[in-house]
N, C-alpha and C positions, 0 to 999 in steps of 0.2 A: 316623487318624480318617476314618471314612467317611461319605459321603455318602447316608442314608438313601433321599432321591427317586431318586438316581439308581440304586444297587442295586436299588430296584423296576423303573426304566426296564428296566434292562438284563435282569432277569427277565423283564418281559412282553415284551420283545424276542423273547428267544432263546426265549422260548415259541412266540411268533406264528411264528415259523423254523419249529421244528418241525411245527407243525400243518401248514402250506403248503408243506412240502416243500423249504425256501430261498428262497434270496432272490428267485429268479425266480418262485417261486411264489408268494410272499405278493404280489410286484409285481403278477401275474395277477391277484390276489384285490382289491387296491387299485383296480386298474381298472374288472374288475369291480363294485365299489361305488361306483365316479365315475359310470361309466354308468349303473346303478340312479338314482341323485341325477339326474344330466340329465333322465332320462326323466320322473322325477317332477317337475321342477321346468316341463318343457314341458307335463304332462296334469294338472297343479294348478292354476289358477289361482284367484284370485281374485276373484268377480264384483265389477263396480263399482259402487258404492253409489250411490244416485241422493241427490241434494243435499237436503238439508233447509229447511221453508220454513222463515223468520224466526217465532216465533210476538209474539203482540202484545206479551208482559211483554218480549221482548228487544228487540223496535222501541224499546217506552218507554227500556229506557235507552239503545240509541246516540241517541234524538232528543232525551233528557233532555242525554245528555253533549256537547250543541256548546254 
């Protein structure tokens, strides 16, 4: 009995192998996409949002609830 997930694992494996030329290749290719990911995650950010006032219906209830 075989293991259906993991017969795909080792498919897309030895696919990703080939495409990248071995192991050291695809390793290049990993790294590759870690530094993509850093780079974006330094020139992404996101602005901060400025605080929201109280409006009156919500004053009422925390002044309602003591």
């Amino acid at each position: 009995m075989t293991d259906v997930i993991m017969e795909e694992v080792w498919k897309r494996r030895e696919q990703m192998l080939q495409k990248h030329g071995g192991m050291e290749g695809l390793l290049k290719h990993i790294e590759k996409l870690e530094a993509q990911q850093a780079r974006r995650g330094k020139l992404i950010t996101k602005p901060s949002r400025p605080k929201r006032k109280a409006t009156t219906a919500s004053k009422r209830k925390t002044s309602s609830a003591k």
